[in-house]
LUMBAPA-801863 format. One record per residue: residue in three letters; x, y, z of N, C-alpha, C in turn. Coordinates in steps of 0.2 Angstrom, whole numbers, padded with zeros to 4 digits, always signed. Last residue first. Example, Ala and Ser with C-alpha at 12.3 -4.5 7.8 and 13.67 -1.06 7.14 Angstrom:
// residues 2
SER+0064-0011+0035+0068-0005+0036+0064+0000+0039
ALA+0066-0028+0039+0062-0022+0039+0066-0016+0039
//
This chain:
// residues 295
UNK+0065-0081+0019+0066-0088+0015+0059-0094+0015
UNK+0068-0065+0013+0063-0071+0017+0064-0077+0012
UNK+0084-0060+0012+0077-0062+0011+0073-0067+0015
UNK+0101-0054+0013+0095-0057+0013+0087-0055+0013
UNK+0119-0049+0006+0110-0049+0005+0106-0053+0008
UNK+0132-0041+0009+0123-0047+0012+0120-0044+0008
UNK+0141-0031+0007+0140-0036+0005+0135-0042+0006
UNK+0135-0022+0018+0138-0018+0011+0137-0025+0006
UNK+0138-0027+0030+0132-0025+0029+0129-0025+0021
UNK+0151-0026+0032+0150-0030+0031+0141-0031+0029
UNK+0152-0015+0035+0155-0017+0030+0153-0023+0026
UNK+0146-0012+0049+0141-0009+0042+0146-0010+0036
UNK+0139-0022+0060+0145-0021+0056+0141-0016+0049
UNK+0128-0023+0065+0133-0021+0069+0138-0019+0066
UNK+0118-0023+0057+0118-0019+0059+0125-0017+0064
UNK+0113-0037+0056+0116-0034+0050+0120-0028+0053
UNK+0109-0040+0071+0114-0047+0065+0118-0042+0060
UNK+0099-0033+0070+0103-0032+0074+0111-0035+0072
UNK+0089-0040+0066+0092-0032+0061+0099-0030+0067
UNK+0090-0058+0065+0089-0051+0068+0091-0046+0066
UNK+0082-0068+0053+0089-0065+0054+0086-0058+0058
UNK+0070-0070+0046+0075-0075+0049+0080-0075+0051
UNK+0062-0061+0042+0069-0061+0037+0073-0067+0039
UNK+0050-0063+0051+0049-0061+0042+0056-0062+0038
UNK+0056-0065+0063+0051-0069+0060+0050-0070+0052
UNK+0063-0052+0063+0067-0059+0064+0063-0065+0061
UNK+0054-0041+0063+0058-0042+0058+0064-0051+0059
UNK+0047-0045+0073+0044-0046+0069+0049-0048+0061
UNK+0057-0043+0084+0053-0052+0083+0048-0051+0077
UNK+0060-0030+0082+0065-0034+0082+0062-0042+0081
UNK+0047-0024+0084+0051-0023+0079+0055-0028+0076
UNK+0045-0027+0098+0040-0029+0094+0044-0030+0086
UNK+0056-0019+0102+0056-0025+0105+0053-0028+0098
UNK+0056-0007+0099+0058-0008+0098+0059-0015+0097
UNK+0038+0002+0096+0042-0003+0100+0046-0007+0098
UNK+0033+0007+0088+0034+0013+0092+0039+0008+0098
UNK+0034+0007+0066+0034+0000+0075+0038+0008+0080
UNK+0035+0016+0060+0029+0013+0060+0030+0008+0067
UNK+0047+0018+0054+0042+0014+0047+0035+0013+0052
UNK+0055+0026+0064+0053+0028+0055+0048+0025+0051
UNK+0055+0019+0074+0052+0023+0073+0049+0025+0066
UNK+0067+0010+0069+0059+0006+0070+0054+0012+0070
UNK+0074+0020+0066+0072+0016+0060+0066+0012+0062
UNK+0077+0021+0080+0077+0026+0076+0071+0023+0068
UNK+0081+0007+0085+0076+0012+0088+0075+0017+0083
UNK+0092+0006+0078+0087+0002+0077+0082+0006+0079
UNK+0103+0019+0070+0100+0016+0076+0093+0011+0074
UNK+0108+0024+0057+0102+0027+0059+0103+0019+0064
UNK+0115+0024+0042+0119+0019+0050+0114+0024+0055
UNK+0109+0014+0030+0110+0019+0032+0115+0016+0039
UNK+0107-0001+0022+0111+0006+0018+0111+0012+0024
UNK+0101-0011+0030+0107-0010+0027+0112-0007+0023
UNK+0090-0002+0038+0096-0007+0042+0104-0008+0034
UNK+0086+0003+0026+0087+0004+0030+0091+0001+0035
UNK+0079-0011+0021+0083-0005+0016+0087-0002+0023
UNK+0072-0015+0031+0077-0019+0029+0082-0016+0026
UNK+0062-0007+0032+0069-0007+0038+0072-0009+0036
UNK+0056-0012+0020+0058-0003+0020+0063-0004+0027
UNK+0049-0022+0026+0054-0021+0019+0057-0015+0019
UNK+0042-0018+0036+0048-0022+0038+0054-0021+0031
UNK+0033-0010+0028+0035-0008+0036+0043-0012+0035
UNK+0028-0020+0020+0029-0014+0017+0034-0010+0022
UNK+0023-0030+0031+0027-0031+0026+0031-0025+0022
UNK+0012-0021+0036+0020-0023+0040+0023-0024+0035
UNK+0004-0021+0024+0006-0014+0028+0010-0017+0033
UNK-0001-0032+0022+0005-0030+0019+0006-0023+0019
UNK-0008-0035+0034-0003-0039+0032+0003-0036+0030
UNK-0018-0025+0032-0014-0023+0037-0008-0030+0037
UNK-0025-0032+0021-0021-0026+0022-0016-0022+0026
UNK-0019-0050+0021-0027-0044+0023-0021-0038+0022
UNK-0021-0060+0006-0019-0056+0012-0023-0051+0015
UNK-0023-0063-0006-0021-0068-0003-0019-0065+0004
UNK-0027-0054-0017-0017-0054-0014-0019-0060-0011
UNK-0039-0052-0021-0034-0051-0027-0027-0052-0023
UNK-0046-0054-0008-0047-0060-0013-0041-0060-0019
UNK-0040-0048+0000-0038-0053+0003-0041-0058-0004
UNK-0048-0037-0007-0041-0036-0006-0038-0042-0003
UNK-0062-0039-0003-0059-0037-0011-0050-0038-0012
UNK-0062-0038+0010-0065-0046+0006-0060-0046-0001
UNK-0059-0027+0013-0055-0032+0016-0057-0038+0013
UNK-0067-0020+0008-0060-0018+0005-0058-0024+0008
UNK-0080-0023+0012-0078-0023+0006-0071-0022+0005
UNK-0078-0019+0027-0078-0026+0025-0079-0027+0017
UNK-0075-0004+0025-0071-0009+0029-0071-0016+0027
UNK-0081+0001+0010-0081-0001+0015-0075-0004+0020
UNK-0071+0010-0001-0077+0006+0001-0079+0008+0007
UNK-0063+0023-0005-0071+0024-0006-0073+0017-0005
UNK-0050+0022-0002-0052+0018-0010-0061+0018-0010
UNK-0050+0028+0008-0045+0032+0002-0044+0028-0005
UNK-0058+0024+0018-0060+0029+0015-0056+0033+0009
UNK-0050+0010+0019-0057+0011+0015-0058+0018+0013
UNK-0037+0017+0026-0036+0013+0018-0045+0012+0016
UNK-0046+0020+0037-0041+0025+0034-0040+0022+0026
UNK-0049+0007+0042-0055+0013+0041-0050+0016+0036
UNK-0038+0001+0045-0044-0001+0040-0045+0003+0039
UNK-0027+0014+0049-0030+0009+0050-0032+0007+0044
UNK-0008+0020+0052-0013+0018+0048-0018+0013+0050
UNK+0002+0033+0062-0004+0026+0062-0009+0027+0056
UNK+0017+0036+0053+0010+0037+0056+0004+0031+0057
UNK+0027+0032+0047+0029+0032+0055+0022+0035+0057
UNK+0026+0031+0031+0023+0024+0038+0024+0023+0046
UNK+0015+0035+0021+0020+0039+0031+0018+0033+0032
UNK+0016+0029+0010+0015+0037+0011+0021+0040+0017
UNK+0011+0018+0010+0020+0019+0010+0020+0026+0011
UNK+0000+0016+0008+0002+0013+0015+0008+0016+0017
UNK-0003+0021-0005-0005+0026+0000-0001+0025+0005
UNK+0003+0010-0011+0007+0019-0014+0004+0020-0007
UNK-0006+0002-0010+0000+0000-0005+0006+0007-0006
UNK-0016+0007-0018-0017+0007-0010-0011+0003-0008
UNK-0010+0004-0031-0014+0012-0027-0014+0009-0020
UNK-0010-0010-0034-0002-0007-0029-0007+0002-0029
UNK-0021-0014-0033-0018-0015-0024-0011-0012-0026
UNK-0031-0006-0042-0030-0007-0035-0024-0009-0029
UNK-0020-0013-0052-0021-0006-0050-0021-0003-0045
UNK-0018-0027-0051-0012-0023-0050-0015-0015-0050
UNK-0032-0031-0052-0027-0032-0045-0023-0027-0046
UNK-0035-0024-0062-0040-0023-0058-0036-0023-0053
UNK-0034-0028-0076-0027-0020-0073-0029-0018-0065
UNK-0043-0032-0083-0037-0036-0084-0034-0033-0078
UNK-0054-0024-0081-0054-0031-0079-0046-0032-0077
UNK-0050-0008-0085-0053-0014-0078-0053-0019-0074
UNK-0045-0013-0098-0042-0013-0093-0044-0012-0082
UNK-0060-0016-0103-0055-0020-0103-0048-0020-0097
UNK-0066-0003-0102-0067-0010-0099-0064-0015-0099
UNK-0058+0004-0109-0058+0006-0101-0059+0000-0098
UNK-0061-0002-0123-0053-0003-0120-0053+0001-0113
UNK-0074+0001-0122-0071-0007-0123-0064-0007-0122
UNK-0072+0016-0124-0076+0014-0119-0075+0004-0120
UNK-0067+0016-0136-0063+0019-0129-0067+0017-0125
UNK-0074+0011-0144-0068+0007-0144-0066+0009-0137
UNK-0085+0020-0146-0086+0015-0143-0080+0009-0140
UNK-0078+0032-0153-0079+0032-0145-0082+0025-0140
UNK-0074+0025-0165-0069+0029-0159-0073+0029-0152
UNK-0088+0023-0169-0084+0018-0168-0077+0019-0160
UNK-0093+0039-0170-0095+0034-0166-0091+0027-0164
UNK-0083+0045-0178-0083+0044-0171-0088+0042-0165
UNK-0085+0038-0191-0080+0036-0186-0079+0039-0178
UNK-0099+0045-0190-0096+0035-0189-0090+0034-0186
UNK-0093+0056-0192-0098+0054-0188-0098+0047-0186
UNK-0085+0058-0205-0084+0057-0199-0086+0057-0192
UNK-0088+0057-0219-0091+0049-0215-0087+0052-0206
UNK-0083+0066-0226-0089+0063-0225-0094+0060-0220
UNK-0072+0076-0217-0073+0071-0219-0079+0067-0218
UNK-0065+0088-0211-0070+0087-0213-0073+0083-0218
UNK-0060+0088-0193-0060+0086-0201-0066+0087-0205
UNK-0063+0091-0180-0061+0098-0185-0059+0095-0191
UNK-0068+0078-0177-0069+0082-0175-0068+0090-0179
UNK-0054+0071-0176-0058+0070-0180-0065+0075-0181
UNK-0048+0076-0166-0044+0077-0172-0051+0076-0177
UNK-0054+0070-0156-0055+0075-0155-0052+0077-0163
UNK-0052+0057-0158-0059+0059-0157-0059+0064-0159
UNK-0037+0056-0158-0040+0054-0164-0047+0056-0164
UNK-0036+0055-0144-0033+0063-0150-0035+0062-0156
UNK-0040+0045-0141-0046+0052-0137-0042+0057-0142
UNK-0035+0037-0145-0038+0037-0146-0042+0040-0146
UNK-0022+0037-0137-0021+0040-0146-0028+0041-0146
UNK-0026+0037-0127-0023+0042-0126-0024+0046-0134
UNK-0029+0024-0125-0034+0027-0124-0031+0034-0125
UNK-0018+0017-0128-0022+0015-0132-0028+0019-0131
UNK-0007+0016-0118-0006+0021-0122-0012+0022-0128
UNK-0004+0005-0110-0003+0005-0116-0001+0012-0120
UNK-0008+0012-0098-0003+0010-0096-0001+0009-0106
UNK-0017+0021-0091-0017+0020-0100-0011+0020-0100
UNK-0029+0021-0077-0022+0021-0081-0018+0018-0086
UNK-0041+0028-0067-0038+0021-0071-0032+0024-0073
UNK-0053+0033-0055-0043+0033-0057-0043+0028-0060
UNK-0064+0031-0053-0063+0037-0052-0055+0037-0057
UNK-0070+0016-0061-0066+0016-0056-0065+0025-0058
UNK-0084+0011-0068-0078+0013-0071-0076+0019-0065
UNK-0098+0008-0070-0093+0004-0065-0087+0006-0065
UNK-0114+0017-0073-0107+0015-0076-0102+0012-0072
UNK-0131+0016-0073-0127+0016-0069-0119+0014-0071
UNK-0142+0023-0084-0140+0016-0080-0132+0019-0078
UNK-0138+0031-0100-0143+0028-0094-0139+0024-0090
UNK-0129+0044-0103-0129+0037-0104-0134+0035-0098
UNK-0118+0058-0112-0125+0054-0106-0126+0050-0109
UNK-0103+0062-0112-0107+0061-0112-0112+0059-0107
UNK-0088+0072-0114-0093+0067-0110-0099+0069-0114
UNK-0068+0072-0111-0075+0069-0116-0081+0068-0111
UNK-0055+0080-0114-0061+0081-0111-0064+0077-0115
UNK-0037+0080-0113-0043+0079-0119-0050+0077-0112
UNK-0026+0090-0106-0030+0089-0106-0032+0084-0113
UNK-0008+0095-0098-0013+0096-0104-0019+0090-0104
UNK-0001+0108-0089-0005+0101-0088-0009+0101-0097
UNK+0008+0118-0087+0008+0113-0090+0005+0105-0091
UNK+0001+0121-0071+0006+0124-0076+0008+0117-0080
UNK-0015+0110-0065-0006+0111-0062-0004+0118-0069
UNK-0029+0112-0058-0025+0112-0064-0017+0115-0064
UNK-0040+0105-0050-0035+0111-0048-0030+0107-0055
UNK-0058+0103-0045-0051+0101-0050-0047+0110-0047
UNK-0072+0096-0038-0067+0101-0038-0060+0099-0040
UNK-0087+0086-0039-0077+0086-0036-0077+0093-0040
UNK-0102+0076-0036-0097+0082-0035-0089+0082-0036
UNK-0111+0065-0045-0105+0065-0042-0101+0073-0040
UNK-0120+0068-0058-0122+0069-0053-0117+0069-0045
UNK-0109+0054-0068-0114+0062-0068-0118+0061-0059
UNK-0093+0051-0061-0101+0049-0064-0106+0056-0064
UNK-0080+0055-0071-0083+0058-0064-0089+0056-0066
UNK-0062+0048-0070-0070+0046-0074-0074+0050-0068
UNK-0046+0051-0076-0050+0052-0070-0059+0051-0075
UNK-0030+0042-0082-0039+0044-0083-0042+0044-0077
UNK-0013+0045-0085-0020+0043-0080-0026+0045-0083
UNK-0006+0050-0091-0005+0043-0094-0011+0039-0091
UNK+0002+0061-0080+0003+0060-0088+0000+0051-0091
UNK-0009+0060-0065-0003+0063-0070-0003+0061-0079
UNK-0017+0065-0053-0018+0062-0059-0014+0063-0063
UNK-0024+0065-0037-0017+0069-0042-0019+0063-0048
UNK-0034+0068-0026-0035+0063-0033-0027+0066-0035
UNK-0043+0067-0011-0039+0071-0016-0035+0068-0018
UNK-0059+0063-0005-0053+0061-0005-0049+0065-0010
UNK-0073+0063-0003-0068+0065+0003-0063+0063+0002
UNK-0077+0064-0018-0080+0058-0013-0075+0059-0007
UNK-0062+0073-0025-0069+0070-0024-0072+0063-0018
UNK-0053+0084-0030-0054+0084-0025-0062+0079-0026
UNK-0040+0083-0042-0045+0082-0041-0047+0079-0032
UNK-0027+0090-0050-0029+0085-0044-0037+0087-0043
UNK-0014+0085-0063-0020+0089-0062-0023+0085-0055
UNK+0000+0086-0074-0003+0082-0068-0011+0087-0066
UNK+0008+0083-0090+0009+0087-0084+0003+0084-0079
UNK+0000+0074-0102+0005+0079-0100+0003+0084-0093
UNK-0014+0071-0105-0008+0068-0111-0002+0071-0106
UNK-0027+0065-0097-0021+0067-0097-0015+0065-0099
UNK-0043+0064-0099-0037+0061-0100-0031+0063-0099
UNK-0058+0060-0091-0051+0066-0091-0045+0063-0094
UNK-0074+0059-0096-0069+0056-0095-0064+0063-0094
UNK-0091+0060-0087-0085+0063-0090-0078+0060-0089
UNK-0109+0061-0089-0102+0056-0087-0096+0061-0090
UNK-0120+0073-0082-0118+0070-0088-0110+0065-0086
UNK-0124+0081-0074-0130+0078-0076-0128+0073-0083
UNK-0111+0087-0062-0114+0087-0069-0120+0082-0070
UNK-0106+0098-0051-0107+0092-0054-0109+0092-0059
UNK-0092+0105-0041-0099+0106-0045-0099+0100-0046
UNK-0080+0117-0033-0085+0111-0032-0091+0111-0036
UNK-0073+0125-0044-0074+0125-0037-0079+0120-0039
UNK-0057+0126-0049-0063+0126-0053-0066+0123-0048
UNK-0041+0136-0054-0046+0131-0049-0052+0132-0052
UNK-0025+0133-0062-0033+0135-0062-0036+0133-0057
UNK-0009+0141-0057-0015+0135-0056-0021+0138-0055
UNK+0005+0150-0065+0001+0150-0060-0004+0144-0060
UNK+0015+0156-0074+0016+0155-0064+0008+0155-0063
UNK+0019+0150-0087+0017+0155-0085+0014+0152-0079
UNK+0023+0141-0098+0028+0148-0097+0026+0152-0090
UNK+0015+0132-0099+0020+0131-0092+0024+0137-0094
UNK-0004+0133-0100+0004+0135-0104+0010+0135-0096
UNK-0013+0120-0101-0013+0126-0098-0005+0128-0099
UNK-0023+0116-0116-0016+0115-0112-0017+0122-0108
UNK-0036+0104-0118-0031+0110-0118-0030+0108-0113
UNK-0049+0098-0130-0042+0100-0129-0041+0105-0126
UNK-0067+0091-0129-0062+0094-0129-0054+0096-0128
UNK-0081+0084-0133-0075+0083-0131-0071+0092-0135
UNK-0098+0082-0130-0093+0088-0132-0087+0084-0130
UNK-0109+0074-0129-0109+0082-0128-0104+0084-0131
UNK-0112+0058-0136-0107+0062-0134-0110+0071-0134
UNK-0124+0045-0130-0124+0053-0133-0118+0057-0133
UNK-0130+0031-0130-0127+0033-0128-0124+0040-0131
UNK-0141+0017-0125-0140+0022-0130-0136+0027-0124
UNK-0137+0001-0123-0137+0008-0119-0135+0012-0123
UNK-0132-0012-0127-0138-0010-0125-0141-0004-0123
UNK-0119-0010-0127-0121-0016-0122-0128-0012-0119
UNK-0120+0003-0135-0114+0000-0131-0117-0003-0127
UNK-0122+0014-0147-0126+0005-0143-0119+0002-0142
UNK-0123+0029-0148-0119+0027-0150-0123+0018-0146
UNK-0124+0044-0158-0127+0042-0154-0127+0033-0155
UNK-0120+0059-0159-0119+0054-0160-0122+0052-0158
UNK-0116+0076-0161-0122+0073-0159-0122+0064-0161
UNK-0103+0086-0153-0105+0079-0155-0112+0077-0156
UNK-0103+0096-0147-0098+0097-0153-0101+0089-0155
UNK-0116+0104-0142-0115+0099-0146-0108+0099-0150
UNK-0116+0114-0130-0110+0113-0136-0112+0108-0138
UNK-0123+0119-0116-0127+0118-0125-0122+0118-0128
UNK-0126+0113-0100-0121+0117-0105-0124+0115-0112
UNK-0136+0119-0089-0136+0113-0095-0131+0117-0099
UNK-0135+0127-0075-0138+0129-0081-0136+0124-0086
UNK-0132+0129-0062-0138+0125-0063-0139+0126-0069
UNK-0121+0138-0060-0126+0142-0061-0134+0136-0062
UNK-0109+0130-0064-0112+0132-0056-0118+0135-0056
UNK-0112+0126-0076-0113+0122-0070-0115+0125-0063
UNK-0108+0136-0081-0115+0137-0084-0116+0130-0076
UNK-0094+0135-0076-0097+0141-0074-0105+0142-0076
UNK-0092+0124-0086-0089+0125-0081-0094+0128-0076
UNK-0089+0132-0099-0095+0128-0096-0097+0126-0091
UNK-0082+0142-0098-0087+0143-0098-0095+0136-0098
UNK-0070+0134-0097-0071+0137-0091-0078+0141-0092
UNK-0069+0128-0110-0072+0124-0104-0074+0129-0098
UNK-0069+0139-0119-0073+0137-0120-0076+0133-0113
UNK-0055+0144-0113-0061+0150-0111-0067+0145-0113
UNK-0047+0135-0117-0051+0137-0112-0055+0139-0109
UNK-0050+0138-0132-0050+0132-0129-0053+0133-0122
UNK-0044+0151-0132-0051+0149-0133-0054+0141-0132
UNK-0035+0160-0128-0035+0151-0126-0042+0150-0127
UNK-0035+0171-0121-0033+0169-0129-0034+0163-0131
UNK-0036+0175-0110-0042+0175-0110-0042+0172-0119
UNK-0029+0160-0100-0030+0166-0102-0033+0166-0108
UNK-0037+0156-0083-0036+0157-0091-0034+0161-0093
UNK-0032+0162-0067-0037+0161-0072-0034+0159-0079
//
């Protein structure tokens, strides 16, 4: 649990818990009201906090949902979220987005620190469960919301409507721009996970929530490839490492990424490098000083 000094906390884990109850949480820390491409838009509440890393233990907050959008920032430390049958880790720099009505269950690591933002908004949102504030422009920004917030400054209702509309045009934005490299290197992190296990289509569709033939259109159109292309690719690359740095047996190593036949292994990796693993492997001094690639 919380501790109970943390009124920060105790504020969300009472909201939280008005959730499970089916009951409408009432914090107005915000009454704004904000035109963002024609769609009135309302902030409930933003929030801060830290769970203290002096102290041995993880929040859980069990499966619920909300009637309202929410963003998650994460300034520090990591937090996971369990949603749409798949489980989320989220670290220092990530954004978790939960559309209203969507269920997940969160676990709050020691030392994780937060900014909580949400609102309601009509019509249906696009904004990906996982993004990442690779710049760092969504991070100052949601501590400028919140900062702004306990000031008390005239006009700062304006500025937090501006602020919040910016955050929401720099989400959009890095969707657009951050779309390939997000998505495909997230799904090539998954491939590399275990590669001496069987991976399918199915498997990579359900851990990026499409389809089998959505993932395979969407991903052959931002790579030039199909999935299961660059899950060998990812397999051979990694033997390669292996054949060169360790002294593990080829059968061993072909085990390790994923090929259960030695044979297949060897004419794939020959096709892909041009050169047998066998060539590199006899000599390990000689191993030391090579380098090849696909030519």
């Amino acid at each position: 649990m919380f501790p109970s000094k943390n009124k920060a906390l105790d504020k969300y884990m009472k909201t939280k818990n008005s959730l499970k109850n089916k009951k409408e949480c009432s914090i107005p820390v915000l009454e704004t009201h904000i035109t963002h491409n024609t769609t009135s838009v309302k902030i409930r509440e933003v929030f801060h906090h830290i769970i203290d890393a002096t102290k041995d233990y993880i929040c859980k907050i069990s499966r619920h949902s909300h009637s309202f959008h929410e963003l998650i920032i994460v300034l520090k430390g990591s937090m996971y979220v369990e949603i749409l049958k798949k489980e989320i880790c989220a670290k220092a720099g990530d954004i978790l987005f939960y559309h209203a009505g969507v269920f997940h269950k969160e676990r709050f690591i020691r030392g994780n620190e937060i900014i909580c933002i949400s609102w309601e908004e009509q019509g249906k949102i696009k904004f990906p469960i996982l993004m990442h504030d690779a710049s760092g422009k969504i991070r100052f920004l949601a501590k400028w919301l919140w900062e702004q917030d306990k000031s008390n400054y005239s006009r700062k209702v304006l500025l937090q409507e501006k602020t919040f509309e910016i955050i929401k045009i720099e989400l959009a934005r890095i969707c657009e721009s951050g779309e390939r490299h997000f998505f495909v290197s997230n799904l090539k992190s998954f491939m590399a996970q275990d590669l001496n296990k069987s991976m399918t289509l199915k498997n990579m569709a359900n851990y990026v929530c499409l389809s089998e033939d959505h993932l395979l259109k969407k991903y052959k159109k931002l790579t030039g490839h199909t999935p299961m292309e660059d899950l060998r690719i990812i397999r051979l690359e990694t033997a390669k490492s292996m054949v060169l740095h360790t002294r593990l047996p080829l059968k061993a190593i072909a085990y390790k990424v994923g090929f259960h036949n030695v044979y297949l292994f060897s004419r794939l990796f020959k096709k892909y490098f041009k050169l047998p693993p066998g060539y590199f492997h006899k000599d390990i001094d000689y191993r030391k000083h090579t380098v090849f690639s696909k030519s």
